[in-house]
C-alpha positions in Angstrom: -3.0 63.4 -136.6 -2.2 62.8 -133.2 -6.0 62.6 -132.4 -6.6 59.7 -134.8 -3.6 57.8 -133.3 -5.3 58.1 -129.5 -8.6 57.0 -130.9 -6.6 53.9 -133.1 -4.7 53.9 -129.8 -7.8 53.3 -127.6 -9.5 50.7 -130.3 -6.3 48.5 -129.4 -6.9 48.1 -125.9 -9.1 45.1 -124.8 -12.8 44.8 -125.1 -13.3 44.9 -121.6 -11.4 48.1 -121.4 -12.9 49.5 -123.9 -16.6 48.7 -122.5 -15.7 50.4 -119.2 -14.1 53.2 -120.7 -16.9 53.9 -122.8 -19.4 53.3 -119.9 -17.4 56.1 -117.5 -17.3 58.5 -120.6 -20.7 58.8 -121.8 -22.3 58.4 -117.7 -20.2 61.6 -117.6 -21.5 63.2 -120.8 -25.0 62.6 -119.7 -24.2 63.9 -116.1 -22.9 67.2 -118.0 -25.6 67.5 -120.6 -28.1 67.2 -117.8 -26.4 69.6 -115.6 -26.2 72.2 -118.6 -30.0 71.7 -119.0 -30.4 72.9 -115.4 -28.0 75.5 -115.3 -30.2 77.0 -118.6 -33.0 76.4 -116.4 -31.7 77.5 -113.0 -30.9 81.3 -115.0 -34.6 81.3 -115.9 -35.5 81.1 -112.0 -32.4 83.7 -111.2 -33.7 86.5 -114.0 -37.7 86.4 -114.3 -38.5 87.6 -111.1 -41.8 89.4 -112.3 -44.8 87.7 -113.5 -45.2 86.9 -117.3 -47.6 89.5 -119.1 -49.8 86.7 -120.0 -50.3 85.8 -116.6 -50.6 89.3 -114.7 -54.4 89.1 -114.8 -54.4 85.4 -113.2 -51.1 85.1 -110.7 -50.1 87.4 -108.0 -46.7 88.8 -107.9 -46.4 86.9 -104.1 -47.6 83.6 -105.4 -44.7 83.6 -108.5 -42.0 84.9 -106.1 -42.8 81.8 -104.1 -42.4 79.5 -106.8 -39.5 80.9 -108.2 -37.9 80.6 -105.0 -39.4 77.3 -104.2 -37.6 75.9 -107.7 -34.5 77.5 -107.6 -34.0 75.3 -103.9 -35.2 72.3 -106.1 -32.4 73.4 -108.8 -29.8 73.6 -106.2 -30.7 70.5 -104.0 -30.5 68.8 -107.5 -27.6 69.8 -108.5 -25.4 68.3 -105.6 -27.3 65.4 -105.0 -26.4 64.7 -108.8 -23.1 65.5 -108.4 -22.6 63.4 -105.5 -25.1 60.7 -107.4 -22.2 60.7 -110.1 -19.4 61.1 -108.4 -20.1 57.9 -106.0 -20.9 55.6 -108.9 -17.8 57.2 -110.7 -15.9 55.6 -107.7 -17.8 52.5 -106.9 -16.7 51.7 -110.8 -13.3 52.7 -110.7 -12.4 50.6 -107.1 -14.3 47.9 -108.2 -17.4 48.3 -105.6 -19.6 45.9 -107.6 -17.0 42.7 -107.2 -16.4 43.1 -104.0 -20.0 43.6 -102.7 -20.5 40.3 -104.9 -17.4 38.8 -103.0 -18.3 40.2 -99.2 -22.2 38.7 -99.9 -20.3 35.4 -100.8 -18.4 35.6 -97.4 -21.3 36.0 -95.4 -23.0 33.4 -97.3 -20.1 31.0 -95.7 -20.5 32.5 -92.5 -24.1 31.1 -92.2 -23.6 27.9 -94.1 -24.3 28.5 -97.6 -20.9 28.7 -98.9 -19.3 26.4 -101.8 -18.8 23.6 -99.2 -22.5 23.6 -98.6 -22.7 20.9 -101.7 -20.5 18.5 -100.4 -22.3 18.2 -96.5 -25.5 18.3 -98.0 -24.8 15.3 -100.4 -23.1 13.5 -97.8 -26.0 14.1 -95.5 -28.4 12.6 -98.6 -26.4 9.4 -98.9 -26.3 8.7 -95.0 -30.2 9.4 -94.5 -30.9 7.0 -97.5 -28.6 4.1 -96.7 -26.4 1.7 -98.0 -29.3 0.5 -100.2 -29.6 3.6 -102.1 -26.3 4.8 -102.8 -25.9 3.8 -106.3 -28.9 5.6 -106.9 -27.4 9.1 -105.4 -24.4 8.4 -107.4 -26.4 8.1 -110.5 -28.2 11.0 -109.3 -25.0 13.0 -108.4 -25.0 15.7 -111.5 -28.6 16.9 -111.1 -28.1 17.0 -106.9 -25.2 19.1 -107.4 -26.7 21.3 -109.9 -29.6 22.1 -108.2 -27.7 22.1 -104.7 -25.0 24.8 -107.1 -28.4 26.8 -108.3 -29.5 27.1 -104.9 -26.3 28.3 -103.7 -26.2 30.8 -106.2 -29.8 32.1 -105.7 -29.2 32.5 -101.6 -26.0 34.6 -102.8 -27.8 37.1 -105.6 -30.2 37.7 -102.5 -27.6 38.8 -99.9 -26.1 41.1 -102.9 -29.1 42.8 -103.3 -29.5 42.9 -99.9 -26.5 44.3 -99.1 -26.5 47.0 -101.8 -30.4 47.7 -100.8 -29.1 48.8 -97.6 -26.0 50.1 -99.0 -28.0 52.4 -101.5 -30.6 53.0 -98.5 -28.1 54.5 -96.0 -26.4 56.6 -98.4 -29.3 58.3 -99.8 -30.8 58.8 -96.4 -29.2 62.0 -95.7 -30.8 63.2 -99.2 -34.0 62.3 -98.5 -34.1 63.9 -95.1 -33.1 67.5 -96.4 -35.7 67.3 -99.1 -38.9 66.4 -96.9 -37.9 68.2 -93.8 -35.7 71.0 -95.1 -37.3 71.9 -98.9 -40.4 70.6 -98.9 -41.0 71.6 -95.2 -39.5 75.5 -95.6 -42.0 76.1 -98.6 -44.9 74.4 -96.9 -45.2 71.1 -99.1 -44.6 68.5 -95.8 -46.9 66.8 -93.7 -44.8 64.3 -92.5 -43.7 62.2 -89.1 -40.2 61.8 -88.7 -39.8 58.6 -89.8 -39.2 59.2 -93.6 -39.4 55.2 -94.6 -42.6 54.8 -93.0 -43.9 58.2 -94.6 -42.7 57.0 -97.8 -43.2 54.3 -98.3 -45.2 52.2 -95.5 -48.0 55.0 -95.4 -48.9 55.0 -98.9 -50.2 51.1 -98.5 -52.7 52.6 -95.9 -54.0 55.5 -97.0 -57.0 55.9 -96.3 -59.9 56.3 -99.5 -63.5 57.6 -98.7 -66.1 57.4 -101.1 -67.3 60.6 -102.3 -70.2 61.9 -100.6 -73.5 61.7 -102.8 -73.9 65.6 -104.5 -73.7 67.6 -107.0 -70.1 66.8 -108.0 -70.5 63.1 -107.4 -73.7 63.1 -109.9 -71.4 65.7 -112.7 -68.6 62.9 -112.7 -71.0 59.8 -113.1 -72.8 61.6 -115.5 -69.3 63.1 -117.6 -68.3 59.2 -117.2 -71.7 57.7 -118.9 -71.4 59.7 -121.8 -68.0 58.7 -122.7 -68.6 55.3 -122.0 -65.9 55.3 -118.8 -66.8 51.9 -116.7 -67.0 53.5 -113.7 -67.5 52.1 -110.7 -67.0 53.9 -107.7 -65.5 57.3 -107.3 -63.1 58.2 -103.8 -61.2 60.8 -101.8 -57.8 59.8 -101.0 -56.6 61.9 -98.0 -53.4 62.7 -99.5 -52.9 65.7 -97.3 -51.8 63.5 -94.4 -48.4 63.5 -96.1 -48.1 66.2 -98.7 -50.2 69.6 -99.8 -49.9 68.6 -103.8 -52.8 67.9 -105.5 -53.5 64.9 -107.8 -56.1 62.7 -109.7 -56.0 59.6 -111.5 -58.0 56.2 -112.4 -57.4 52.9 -112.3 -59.1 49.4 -112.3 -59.4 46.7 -115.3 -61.9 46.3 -117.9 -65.3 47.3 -116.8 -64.4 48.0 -113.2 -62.6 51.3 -113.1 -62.0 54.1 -110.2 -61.4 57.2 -110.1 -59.6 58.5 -107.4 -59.4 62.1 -106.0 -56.9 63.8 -103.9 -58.6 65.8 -100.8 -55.8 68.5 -102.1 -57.6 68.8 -105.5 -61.1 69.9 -103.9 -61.7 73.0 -102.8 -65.1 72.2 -101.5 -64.3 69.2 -99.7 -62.7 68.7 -96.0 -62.5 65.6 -94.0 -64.8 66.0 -91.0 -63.3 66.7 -87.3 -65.1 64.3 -85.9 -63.2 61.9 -88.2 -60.1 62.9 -87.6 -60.6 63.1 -84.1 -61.3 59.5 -84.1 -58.0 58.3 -85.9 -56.1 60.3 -83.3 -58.2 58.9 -80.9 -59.7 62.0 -79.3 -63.0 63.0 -78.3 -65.1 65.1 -80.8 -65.6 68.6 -79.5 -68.3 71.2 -80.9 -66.4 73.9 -79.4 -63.2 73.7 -82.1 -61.2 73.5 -79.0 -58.2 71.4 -78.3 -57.8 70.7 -82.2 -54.5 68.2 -82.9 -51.9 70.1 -85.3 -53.3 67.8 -87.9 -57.2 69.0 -87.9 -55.6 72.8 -87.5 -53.2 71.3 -91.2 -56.9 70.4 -93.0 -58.4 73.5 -91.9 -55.7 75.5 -93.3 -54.9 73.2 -96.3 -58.5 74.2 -97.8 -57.5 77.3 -99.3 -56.3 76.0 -102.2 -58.0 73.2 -104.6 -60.2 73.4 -107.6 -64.4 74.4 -108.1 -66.3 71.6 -108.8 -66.4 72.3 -112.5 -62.6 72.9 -112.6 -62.3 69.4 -110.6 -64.5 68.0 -113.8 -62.9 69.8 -116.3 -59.4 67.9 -114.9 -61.1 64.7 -114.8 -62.4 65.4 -118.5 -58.4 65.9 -119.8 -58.0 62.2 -117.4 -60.8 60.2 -119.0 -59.3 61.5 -122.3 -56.3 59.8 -121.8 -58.7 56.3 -121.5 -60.8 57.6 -124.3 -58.1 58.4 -126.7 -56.3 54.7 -125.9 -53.3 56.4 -124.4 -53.4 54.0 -121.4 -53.4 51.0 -124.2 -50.6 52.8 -125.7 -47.9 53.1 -123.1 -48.8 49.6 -122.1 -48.1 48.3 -125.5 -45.1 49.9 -125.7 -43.7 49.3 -122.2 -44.3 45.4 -123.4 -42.6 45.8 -126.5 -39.8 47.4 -125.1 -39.9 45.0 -122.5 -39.4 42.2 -124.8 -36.7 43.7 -127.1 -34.9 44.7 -123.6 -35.1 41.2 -123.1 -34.1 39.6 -126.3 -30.9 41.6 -126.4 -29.9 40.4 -122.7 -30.2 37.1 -123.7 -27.5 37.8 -126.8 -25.3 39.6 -124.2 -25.4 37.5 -121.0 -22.7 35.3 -122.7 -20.6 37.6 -123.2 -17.2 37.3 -121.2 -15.4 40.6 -122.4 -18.9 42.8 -120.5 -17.8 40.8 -117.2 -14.6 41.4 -117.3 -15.1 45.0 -117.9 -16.8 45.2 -114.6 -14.1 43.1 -112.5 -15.8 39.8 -113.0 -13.2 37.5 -114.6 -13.6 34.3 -113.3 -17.1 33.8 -113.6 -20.5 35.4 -115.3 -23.6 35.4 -112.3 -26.6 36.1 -113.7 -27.6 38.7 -111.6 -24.2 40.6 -112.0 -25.6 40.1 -116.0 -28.8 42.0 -115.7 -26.9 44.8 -113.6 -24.1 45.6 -116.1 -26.7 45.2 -119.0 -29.6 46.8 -118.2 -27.6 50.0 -116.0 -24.8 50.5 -117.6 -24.3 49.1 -121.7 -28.3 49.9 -121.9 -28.1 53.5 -121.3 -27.8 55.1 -124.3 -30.4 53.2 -125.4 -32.6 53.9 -122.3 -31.4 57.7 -122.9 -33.3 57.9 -126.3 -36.2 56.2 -125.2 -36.9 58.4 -122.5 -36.6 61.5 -124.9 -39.3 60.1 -127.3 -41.4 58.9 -124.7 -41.3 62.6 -123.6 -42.1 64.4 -127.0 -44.8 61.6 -126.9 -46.0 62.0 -123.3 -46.6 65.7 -124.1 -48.6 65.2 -127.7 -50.8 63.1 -125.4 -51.1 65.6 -122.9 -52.1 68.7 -125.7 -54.7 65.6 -126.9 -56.1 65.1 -123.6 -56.9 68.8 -123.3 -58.4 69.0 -126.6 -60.9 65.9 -125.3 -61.7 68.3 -122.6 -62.0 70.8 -124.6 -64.7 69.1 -126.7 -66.7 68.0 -124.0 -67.3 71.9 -122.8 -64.3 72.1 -120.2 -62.0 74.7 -121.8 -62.8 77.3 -120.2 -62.7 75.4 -116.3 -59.3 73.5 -117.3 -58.0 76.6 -118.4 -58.7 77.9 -114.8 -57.9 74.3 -112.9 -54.2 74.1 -114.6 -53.7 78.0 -113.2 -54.6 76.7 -109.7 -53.3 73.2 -109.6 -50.0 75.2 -111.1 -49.8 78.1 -107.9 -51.1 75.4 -105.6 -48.2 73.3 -106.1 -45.8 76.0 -106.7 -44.8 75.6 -110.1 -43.0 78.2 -112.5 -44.4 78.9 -115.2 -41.6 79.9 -117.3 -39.3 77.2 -119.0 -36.2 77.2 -120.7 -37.0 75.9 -124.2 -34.0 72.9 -124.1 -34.8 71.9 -120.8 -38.6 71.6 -121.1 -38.2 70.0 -124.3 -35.8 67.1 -122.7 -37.4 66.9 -119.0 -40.9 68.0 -119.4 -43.5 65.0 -119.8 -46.2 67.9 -119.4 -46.1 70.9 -121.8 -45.0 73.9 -119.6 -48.0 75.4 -118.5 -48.0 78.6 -121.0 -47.9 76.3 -124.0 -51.0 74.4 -122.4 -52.9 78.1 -121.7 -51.9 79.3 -125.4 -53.8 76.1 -126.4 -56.5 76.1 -125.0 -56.7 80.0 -125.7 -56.7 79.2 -129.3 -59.3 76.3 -128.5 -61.9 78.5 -126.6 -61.5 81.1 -129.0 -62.5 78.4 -131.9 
């Protein structure tokens, strides 16, 4: 009884209470169903410290006890940068961080002369530049001038808000993003990084640099895998990705009937970027004798032990081009757009409304901007929560599809192989929690993806 008369209780308050109650309560029950998923994971890493039976033959006890520990620092880090994640939006909500931002970007907009009174000079300045002569007219004129002179206003403010909180949000997650590269990634062997984390991250990646693959055997394979599948390709390169990071990767890209592919240095075992070359982009001079080699030639050198064959490199490439062939790519596209558009339809039946403002501190007026963050962050997320579940059952049917293309165009066998390596060369664990694959995993775990392509080489 007493229950049903705190939930009529609650039902009573105003909308806008309500709203931000129910926003703090279910951030909270996804922050705790997440963190239950991990913990169910984080006891996997803890108790299976020897390798599965149906990997003894293919993973060395060294290379799993790596991994293990490699995740369980990846399990920790994550859970208290999550908990801080939480508990600083918890506060930002309760003390009303999101108003006042808007109000100290309003401030500083007045400090350089775009404040409310910026109307007023700036008309006054139209009707002294245009004379007597023309005054009627800027009277006449006066709504539309202020309007737009108000929508400018408003635009210069939403910028300095999102400047502000771009910084805000920058400087904050700093500190995180330090201790990952250079503490994590860097103790189990992953980083390849300067010290300047924003250029790494984020400045770097416009410049890498892309070779085209040499002419040869494996150059020929993919052309030829590519022609019989009808792929549009173009031009095939080497991204140097181990400049950065020792993970390996490949993807396409490109529109209609000019498409790339586009191979990590990581992914190929029988590929290394000449001395010579990197020599030259640390401006040194080439030397036969393998003397004086920079730290980053020694980093290549000893990056090449891992990587993929040249079959097992096509075999990956054969589950890639099965995404293109089996209209995956078309797929996500078409439903990012319709999601897109409904995500859209329904801010445009919410922006008016007064009570989701108010929730968030805003009571005296509704910026647009302020709209799209309380909509699309916080009264969105349930919905965002389900869609990301679905798009993860369906990621993963994709994935078992792609490996069945592969599978059909003679690459069982080498993929089975390829996912092993790519799988110890990045350090993953190949045992999962059944929950937490199931809600987190975009790829099957990597025995479900060996058991099927078992069953498919057996066939």
């Amino acid at each position: 009884m007493g229950m049903w008369a705190s939930l009529d209780a609650m039902w009573e308050l105003p909308a806008e209470k309500v709203i931000f109650g129910a926003v703090l309560l279910f951030s909270w029950t996804v922050y705790l169903w997440e963190t239950f998923l991990a913990q169910r994971q984080r006891r996997i890493y803890k108790t299976t410290t020897h390798v599965p039976p149906e990997l003894e033959q293919i993973m060395d006890s060294e290379t799993f006890e790596k991994s293990r520990l490699y995740q369980l620092d990846k399990s920790t880090f994550s859970f208290w940068s999550g908990l801080y994640s939480e508990v600083e939006g918890t506060f930002i909500l309760l003390f009303g961080g999101i108003p006042y931002l808007w109000r100290l970007s309003g401030r500083f907009c007045g400090y350089v002369g775009f404040g409310p009174e910026y109307e007023g000079r700036f008309r006054g300045f139209l009707v002294i530049v245009t004379g007597p002569f023309r005054i009627s007219l800027i009277v006449q004129k006066r709504v539309l001038i202020a309007d737009i002179l108000h929508l400018v206003q408003r635009i210069i403010h939403s910028l300095v808000f999102l400047l502000l909180a771009t910084l805000f949000s920058a400087l904050t997650g700093l500190p995180w993003s330090l201790y990952n590269t250079f503490v994590i990634e860097e103790k189990h062997g992953f980083n390849h990084q300067v010290l300047v984390t924003i250029y790494a991250d984020y400045i770097a990646p416009l410049f890498d640099k892309f070779t085209p693959l040499p002419e040869g055997k494996l150059k020929q394979e993919i052309e030829v895998m590519a022609k019989n599948i009808d792929f549009p390709l173009t031009k095939v390169y080497v991204v140097e990705g181990s400049k950065r990071s020792s993970h390996s990767n490949a993807y396409f890209y490109g529109f209609f009937k000019n498409k790339r592919i586009v191979l990590f240095d990581t992914l190929l075992e029988e590929y290394s970027v000449p001395n010579k070359d990197i020599q030259e982009e640390s401006g040194m001079e080439p030397r036969s004798d393998g003397e004086g080699d920079s730290e980053e030639i020694k980093a290549k050198v000893k990056i090449k032990k891992q990587g993929c064959k040249n079959e097992e490199v096509l075999a990956v490439l054969g589950h890639e081009l099965g995404h293109w062939k089996l209209g995956h790519t078309v797929k996500n596209i078409i439903i990012s757009q319709m999601n897109s558009f409904l995500c859209f339809f329904l801010f445009a039946v919410l922006i008016r409304r007064k009570e989701l403002f108010a929730a968030f501190g805003f009571y005296d007026s509704q910026p647009t901007l302020i709209g799209l963050l309380i909509i699309f962050q916080f009264i969105f997320s349930p919905y965002n929560e389900v869609l990301s579940f679905c798009l993860t059952v369906l990621s993963r049917r994709f994935e078992f599809q792609a490996d069945a293309f592969a599978k059909k165009l003679g690459k069982a066998e080498d993929l089975y192989s390829a996912l092993i390596k790519l799988n110890k060369d990045n350090l993953g664990f190949p045992v999962s929690d059944w929950l937490f694959s199931m809600w987190h995993y975009s790829h099957p775990p990597l025995l479900e993806r060996l058991q099927a392509l078992k069953n498919m080489k057996q066939d």
